[in-house]
C-alpha positions as CSV (number, residue, x, y, z in Angstrom):
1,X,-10.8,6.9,17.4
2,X,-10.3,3.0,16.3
3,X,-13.1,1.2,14.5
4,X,-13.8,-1.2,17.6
5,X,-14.2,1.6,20.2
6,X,-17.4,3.3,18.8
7,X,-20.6,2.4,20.4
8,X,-22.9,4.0,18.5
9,X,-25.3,2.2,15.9
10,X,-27.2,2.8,12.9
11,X,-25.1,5.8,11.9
12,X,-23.8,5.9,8.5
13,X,-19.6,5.5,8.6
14,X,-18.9,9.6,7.2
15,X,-21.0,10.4,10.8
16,X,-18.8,8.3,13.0
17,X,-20.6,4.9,13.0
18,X,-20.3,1.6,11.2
19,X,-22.9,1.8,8.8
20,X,-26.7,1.4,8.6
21,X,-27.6,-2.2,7.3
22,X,-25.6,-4.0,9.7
23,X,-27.0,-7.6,10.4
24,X,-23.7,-9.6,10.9
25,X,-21.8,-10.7,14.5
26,X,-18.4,-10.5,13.1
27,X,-16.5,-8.1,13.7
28,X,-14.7,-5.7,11.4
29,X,-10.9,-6.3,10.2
30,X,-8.7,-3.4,9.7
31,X,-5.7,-5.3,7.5
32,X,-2.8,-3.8,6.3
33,X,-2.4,-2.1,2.8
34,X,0.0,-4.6,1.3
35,X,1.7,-3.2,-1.7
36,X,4.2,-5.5,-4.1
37,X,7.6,-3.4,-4.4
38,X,10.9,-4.0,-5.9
39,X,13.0,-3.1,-2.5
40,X,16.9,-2.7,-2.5
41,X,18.3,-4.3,0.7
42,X,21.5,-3.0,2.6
43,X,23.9,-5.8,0.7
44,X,22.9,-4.2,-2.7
45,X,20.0,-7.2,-3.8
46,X,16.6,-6.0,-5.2
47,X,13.7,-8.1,-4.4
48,X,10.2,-8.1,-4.9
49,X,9.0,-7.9,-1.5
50,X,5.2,-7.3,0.1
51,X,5.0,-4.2,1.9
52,X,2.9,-1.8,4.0
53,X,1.8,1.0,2.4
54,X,2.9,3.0,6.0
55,X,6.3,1.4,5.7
56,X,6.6,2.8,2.2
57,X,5.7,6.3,3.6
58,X,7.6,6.5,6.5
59,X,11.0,5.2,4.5
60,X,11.6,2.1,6.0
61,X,11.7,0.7,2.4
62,X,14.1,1.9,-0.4
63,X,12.4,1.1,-3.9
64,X,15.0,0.0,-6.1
65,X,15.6,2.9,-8.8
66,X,14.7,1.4,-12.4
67,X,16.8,3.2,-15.1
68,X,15.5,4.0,-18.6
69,X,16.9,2.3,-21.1
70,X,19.9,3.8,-23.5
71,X,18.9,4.2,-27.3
72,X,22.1,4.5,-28.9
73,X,22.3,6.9,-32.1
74,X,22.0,3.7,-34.4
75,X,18.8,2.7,-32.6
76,X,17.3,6.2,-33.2
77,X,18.2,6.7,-36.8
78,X,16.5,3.2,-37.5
79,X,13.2,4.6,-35.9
C-alpha cells in the first residue's frame, strides 16, 4: 500500500489513513533516509559519502572499518 494510493480520509495514519487534521493541498513526500557514512570504494579510498539507509541494508555500501587505536606498554604505565 503506498501513501498516495489510499482514499480514505479523516482516519488517523496507525488505521490506514493520512491523519485527522488535514487542511493542506500539498501532497505528501516520502524522501529518502539519507545517512552520512565513511564508504570504502573498490580502488581502496574512504569517503564520506550520503547514503540511503536501504542501500546500507541491502550492502550496496561497504563502511570503511575504523581501527582502535594501539596503546603501547609506555602509554599504559603513564596512565
Amino acid at each position: 500500500m503506498v501513501g498516495h494510493s489510499i482514499s480514505r480520509r479523516g482516519l488517523a495514519k496507525k488505521t490506514g489513513g493520512i491523519g485527522k487534521k488535514i487542511t493542506g493541498i500539498t501532497r505528501r513526500r516520502f524522501l529518502p533516509n539519507i545517512q552520512r557514512v565513511k564508504a570504502r570504494f573498490p580502488n581502496g579510498t574512504v569517503r564520506r559519502v550520503k547514503v540511503c539507509a536501504s542501500c546500507i541494508q541491502a550492502g550496496k555500501v561497504t563502511k570503511a572499518v575504523s581501527f582502535a587505536r594501539k596503546v603501547t606498554p609506555a602509554q599504559k604505565a603513564a596512565v
